[in-house]
C-alpha positions in Angstrom: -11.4 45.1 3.3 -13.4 47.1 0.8 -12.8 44.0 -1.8 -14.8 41.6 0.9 -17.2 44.3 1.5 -18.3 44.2 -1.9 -18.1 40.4 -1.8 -20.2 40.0 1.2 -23.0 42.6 -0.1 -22.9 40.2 -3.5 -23.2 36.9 -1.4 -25.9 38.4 0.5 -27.4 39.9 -2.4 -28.0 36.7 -4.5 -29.4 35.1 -1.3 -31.9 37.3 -1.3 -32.7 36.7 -4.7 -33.1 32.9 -4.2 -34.9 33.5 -0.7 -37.8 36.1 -2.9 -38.0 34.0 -5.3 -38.8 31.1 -3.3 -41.5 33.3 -1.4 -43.3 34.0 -5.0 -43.7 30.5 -5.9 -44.9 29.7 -2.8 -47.6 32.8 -3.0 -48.4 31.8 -6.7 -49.5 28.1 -5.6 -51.2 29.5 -2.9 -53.2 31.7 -5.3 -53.6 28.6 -8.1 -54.9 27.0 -4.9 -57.8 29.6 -4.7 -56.1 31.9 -2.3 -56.5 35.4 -2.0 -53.1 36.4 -1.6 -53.3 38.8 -4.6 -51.9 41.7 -2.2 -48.8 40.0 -0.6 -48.0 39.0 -4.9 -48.2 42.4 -5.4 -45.8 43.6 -2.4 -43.2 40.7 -3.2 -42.9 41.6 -6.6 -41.8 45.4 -6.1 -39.7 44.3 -3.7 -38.2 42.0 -6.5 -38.0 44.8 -8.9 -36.8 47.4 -6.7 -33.4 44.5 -5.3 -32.8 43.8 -9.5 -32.9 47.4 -10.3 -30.2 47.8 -7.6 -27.9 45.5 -8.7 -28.3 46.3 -12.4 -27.0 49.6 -11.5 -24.1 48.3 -9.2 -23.2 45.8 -12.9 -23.2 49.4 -14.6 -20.6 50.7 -12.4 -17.9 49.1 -13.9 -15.6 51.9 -14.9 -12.4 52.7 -14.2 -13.2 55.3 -11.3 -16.3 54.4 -10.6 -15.8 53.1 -7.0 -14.2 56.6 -6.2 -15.7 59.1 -4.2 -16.4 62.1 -6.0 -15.9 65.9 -5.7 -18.6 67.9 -7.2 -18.4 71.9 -8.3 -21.7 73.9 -9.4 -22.2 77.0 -10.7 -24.7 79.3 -11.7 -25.3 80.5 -15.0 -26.3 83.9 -16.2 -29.2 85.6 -14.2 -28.2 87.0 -11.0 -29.8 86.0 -8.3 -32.2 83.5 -10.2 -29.2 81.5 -11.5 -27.8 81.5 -7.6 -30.9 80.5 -6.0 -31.4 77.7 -8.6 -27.4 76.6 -7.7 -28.6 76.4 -4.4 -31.5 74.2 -4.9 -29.3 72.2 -7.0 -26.6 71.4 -3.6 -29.4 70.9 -1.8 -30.8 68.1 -3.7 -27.4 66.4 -4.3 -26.9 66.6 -0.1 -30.4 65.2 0.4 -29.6 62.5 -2.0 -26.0 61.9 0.0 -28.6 61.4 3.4 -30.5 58.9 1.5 -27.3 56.8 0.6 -25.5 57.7 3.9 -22.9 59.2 2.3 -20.1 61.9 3.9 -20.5 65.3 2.7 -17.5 68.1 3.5 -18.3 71.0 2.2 -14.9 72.5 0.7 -15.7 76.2 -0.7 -18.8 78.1 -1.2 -19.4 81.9 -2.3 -22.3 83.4 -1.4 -24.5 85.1 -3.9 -25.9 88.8 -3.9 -28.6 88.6 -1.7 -29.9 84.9 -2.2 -28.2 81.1 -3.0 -24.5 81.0 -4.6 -22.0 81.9 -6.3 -20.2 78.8 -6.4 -19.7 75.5 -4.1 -17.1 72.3 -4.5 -18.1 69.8 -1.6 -16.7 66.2 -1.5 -19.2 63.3 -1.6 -17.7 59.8 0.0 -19.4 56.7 -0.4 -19.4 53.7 -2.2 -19.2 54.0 -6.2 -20.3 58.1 -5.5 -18.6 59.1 -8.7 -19.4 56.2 -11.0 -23.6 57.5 -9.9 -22.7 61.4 -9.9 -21.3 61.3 -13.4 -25.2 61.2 -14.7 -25.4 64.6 -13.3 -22.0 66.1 -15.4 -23.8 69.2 -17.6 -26.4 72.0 -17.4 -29.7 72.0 -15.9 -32.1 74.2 -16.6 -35.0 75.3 -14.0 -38.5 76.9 -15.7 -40.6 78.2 -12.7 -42.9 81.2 -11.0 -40.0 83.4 -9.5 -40.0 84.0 -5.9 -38.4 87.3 -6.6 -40.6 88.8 -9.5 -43.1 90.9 -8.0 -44.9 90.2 -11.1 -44.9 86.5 -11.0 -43.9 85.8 -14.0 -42.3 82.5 -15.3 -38.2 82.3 -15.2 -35.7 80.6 -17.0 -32.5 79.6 -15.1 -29.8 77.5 -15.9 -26.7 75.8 -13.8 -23.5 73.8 -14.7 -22.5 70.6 -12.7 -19.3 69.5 -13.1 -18.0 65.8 -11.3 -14.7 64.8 -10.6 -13.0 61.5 -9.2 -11.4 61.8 -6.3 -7.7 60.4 -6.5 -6.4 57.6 -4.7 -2.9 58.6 -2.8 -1.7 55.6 -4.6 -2.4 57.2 -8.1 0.4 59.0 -8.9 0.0 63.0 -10.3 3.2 64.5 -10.7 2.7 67.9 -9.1 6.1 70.4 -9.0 6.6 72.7 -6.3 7.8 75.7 -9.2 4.6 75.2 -11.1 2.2 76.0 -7.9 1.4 79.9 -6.5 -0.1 79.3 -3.0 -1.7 82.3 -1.5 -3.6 82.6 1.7 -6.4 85.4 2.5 -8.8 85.8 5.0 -12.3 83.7 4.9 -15.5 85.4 3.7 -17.8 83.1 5.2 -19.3 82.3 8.5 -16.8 81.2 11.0 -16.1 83.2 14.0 -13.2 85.0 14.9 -10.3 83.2 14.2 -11.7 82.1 10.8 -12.3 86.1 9.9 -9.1 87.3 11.3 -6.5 85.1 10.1 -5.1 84.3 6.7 -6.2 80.8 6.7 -8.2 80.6 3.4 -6.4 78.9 1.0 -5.8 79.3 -3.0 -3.8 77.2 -5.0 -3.3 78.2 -8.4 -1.4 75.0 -11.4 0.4 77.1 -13.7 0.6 74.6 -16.6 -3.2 74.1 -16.6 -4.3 77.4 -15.3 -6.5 75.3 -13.2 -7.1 77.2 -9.3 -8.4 75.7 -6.6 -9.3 77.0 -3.0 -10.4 76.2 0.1 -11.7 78.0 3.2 -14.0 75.6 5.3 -11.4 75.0 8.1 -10.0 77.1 11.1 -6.6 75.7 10.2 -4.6 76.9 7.4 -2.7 73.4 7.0 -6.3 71.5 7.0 -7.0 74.0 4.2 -4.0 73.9 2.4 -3.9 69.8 2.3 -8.1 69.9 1.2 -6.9 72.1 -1.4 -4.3 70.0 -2.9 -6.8 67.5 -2.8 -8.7 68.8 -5.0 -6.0 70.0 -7.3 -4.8 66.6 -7.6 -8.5 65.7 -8.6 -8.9 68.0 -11.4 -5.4 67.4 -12.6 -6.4 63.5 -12.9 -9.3 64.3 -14.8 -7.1 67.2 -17.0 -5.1 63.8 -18.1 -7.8 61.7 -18.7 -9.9 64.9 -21.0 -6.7 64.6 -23.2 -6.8 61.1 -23.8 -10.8 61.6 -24.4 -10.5 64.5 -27.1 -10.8 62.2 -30.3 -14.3 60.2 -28.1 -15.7 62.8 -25.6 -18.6 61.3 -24.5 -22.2 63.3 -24.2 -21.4 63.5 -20.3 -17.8 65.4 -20.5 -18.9 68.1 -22.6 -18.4 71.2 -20.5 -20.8 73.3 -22.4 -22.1 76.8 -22.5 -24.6 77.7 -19.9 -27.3 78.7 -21.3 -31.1 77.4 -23.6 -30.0 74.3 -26.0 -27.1 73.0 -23.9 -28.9 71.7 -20.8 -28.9 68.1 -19.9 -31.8 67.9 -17.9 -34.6 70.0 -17.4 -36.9 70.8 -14.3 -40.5 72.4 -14.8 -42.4 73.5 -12.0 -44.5 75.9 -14.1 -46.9 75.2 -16.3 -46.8 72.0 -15.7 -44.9 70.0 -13.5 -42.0 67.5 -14.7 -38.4 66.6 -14.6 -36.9 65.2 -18.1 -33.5 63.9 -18.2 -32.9 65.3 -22.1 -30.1 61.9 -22.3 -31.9 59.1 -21.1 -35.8 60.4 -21.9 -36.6 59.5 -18.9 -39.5 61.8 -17.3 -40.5 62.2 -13.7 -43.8 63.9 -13.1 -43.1 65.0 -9.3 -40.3 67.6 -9.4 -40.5 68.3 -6.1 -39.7 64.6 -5.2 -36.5 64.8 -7.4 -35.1 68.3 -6.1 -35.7 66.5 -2.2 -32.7 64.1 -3.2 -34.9 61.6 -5.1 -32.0 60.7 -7.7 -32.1 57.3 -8.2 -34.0 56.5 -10.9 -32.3 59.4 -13.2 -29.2 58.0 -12.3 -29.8 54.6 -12.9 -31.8 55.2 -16.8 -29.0 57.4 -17.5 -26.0 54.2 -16.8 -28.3 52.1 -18.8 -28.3 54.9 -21.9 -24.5 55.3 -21.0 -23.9 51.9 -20.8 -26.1 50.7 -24.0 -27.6 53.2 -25.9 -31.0 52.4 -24.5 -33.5 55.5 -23.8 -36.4 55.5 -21.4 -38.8 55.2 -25.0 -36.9 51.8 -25.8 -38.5 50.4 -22.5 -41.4 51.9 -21.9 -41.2 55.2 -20.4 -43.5 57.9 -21.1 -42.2 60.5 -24.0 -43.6 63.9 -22.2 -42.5 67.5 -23.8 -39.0 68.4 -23.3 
């Protein structure tokens, strides 16, 4: 079903390729005829560029996992609560840009920070080709900005890591072994009610060949929890497999790097000026604000082209601003 899906959407697609481009040599006659249809040019042509930049992007999403849904973990660098509000802001903009798409969300653990944003958050994103587009967002971004929380006002520097992972298939086969799991339950910190605060229902899954731990404490039910958790265990382990066979060719993308000044991938200034600059792709935004409401899609799409061919904003014609 998802196969003729993605059939159908092509079909329909190149129909309305051939339909606007019919409309634009019609208009284009009409203006050789003297017609003042100048306007109606105008509006067909973004139209034209915004369906071909879509599908350019669904071309570049021909990796191995990148139909998957995804499963995305950020956390905040050093800083305290700067570095938590900024990992805040962060979630919120990937959830806004899951509204825009109409992609599920579940929300599978989140730790509070000291008095504002978080600690750390893993939530699930599902829609079509959602970790083949989140992959441009793998790395550390770096926020520069008037703090909310310096009675001075002065400007801050905070930084945040992003990490993506596919989300496995039940018909992709990871070997997990009973003997090499620890499974412990506590009680939920969060909101919840009752039941959630006085039952062991949180759970925490800990792989002792990878030392990789996993938890989850969204649901009432223990079970619910327990199979979430797994979920993402399997996940990670996939992506343990695959970082093994990448260790000779890591790509830009996979480098889990330090979280601090030098390693970010993209940065976002909101003071002095005001700019978003994707440090891969060189592609800059001057409306931050836009970007941090969920406005992702033209980040993600220069940074498949770079991915996909080398090719930075500056090789078509995007504006080289100050990093």
């Amino acid at each position: 079903m998802q196969e003729r899906k993605r059939l159908e959407e092509a079909i329909e697609n190149s129909d309305k390729i051939a339909s606007l481009t019919d409309d634009l040599d019609t208009l284009f006659e009409l203006m050789r005829e003297g017609e003042a249809v100048g306007g109606d040019i105008e509006t067909s042509l973004k139209g034209y560029a915004e369906l071909l930049t879509q599908l350019e992007t669904e071309m570049l999403l021909s990796g191995e996992n990148d139909s998957l849904n995804a499963i995305m973990t950020i956390h905040p660098g050093a800083g305290g609560t700067e570095s938590q509000d900024w990992a805040e802001m962060l979630m919120r903009m990937y959830l806004r840009w899951t509204e825009r798409h109409k992609f599920g969300t579940v929300i599978t653990d989140r730790l509070e920070g000291e008095g504002a944003g978080i600690k750390s958050v893993t939530f699930e994103v599902n829609g079509p080709n959602a970790y083949g587009q989140l992959q441009s967002e793998i790395g550390v971004h770096r926020l520069v900005r008037i703090s909310p929380y310096d009675s001075a006002a002065r400007r801050h520097t905070s930084f945040a890591s992003v990490f993506v992972y596919p989300q496995i298939d039940d018909e992709i086969k990871i070997d997990i072994q009973d003997k090499d799991l620890r499974i412990d339950t506590f009680r939920s910190g969060g909101a919840g009610g009752q039941h959630v605060n006085m039952t062991d229902s949180a759970v925490r899954i800990t792989h002792f060949p990878t030392n990789i731990v996993v938890q989850c404490q969204n649901e009432r039910s223990q079970i619910k929890n327990r199979a979430s958790a797994m979920k993402q265990l399997r996940a990670k382990l996939y992506e343990h497999e695959l970082e093994k066979k990448r260790v000779e060719s890591r790509k830009t993308e996979d480098t889990k790097l330090e979280i601090n000044f030098g390693s970010q991938v993209r940065n976002y200034v909101l003071a002095p000026y005001r700019m978003v600059k994707d440090l891969r792709s060189r592609l800059s935004i001057g409306d931050p604000m836009r970007v941090l409401d969920g406005d992702l899609d033209e980040l993600i799409h220069s940074w498949l082209v770079w991915h996909k061919t080398g090719k930075t904003a500056n090789d078509v014609g995007g504006d080289d601003l100050p990093d």
